[in-house]
N, C-alpha and C positions, 0 to 999 in steps of 0.2 A: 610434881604437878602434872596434870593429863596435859596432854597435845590439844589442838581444836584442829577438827577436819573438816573440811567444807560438804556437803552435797552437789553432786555437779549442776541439779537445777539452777541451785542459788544464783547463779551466772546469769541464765537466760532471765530469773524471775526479777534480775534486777531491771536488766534491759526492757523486760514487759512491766515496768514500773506496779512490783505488787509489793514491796519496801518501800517503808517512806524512812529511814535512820537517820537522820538530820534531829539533833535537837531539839526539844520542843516538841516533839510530835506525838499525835493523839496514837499512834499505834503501839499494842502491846505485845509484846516477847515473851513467851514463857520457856521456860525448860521443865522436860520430864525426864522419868528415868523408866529406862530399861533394861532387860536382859537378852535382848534379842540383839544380836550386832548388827550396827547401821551398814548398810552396803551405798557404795557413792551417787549409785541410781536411785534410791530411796526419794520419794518426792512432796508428800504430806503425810502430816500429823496420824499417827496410833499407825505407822509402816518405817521403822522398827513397833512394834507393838506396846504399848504403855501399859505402865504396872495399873493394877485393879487399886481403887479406893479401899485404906485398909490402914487403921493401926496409924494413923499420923500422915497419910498420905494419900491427897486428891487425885485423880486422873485428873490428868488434862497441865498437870506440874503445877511451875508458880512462876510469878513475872519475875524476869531482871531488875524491874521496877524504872524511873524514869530514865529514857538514855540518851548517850550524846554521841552525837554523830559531825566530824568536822572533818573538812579539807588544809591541810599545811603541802606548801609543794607538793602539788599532784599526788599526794596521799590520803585516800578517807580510811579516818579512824571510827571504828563503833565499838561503843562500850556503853555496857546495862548501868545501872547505879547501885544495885543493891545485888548483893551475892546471894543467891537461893538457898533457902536452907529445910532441910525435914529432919523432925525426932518422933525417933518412935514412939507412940503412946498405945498400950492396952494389947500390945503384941509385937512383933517383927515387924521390918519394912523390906522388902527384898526375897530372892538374891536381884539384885541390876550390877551392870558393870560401865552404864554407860548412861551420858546423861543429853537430850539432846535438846539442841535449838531449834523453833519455830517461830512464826509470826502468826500470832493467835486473833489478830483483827481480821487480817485477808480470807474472805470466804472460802477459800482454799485450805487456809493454815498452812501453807508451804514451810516446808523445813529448809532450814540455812548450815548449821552443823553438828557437830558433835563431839563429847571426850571421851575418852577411852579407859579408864581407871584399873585394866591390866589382868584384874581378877573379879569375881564376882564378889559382891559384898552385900551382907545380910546385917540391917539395924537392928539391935535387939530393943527392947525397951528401955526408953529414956536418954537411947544411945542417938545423937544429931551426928548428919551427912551436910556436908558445906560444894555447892559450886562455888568453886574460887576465883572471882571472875578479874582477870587482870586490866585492873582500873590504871596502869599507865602505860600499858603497850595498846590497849582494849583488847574484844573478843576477837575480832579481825579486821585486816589493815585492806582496802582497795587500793592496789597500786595502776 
C-alpha cells in the first residue's frame, strides 16, 4: 500500500481555516492522479500537473465522498468515505504514479497530500485503479 505524504501548506492552511474535516461538512475532497512527482512545496490543485480528460478519467479526479473528521485524545482523525476509483474505458489511463489530495470547495483548491505507488502505471482498457483509503487509521492523523 502507498505512504500518504503531506504538503507543507497543509499546516499553515489549517491554521488560515481553509479545511473545514469535521464530519458532516459541506466541503469536497477529491483525488487526482498524476505523473509529475508532488514536491512538499506544491500548493494547489493541477501543480503536480493533472492527467488530461481521456478514456475513463475526468481532470479534476473524483471525491472521497462523505468524510469524517473526529477528535479522541488530542487526536484528529480524517478519513474520506468512499475509495476513489477509475477504469479505463475506449483506451488507456495513464502513465501516473501518484495520486493526490485536495479540497475541491476552497477557492484555492489547496492541496493536503499525496501517495506514491513506486512506479508508473498505465490502465489499459477495462483495466480499474483503486485509492485505497484507510477507513480505520484514516487519511491522516492531527496530533
Amino acid at each position: 500500500m502507498a505512504s500518504f505524504n503531506k504538503f507543507n501548506c497543509f499546516v499553515l492552511d489549517v491554521a488560515n481555516a481553509l479545511h473545514d474535516m469535521k464530519t458532516g461538512t459541506a466541503q469536497v475532497y477529491r483525488i487526482y492522479l498524476t505523473n509529475t512527482a508532488p514536491v512538499a512545496t506544491n500548493t494547489v490543485y493541477n501543480t503536480p500537473a493533472d492527467l488530461a480528460t481521456a478514456n475513463g478519467y475526468t481532470a479534476g479526479g473524483v471525491s472521497v465522498g462523505t468524510v469524517t473528521g473526529a477528535q479522541t485524545s488530542g487526536t484528529f482523525k480524517f478519513t474520506g468515505g468512499s475509495d476513489p476509483v477509475w477504469t479505463a474505458s475506449g483506451g488507456s489511463i495513464g502513465p501516473f504514479q501518484y495520486a493526490v489530495l485536495y479540497n475541491f470547495t476552497s477557492p484555492t483548491k489547496p492541496l493536503i497530500g499525496w501517495w506514491d505507488y513506486g512506479t508508473a502505471i498505465t490502465l489499459t482498457n477495462g483495466n480499474t485503479f483503486t485509492v485505497d483509503i484507510d477507513q480505520t487509521n484514516g487519511i491522516l492523523t492531527i496530533t
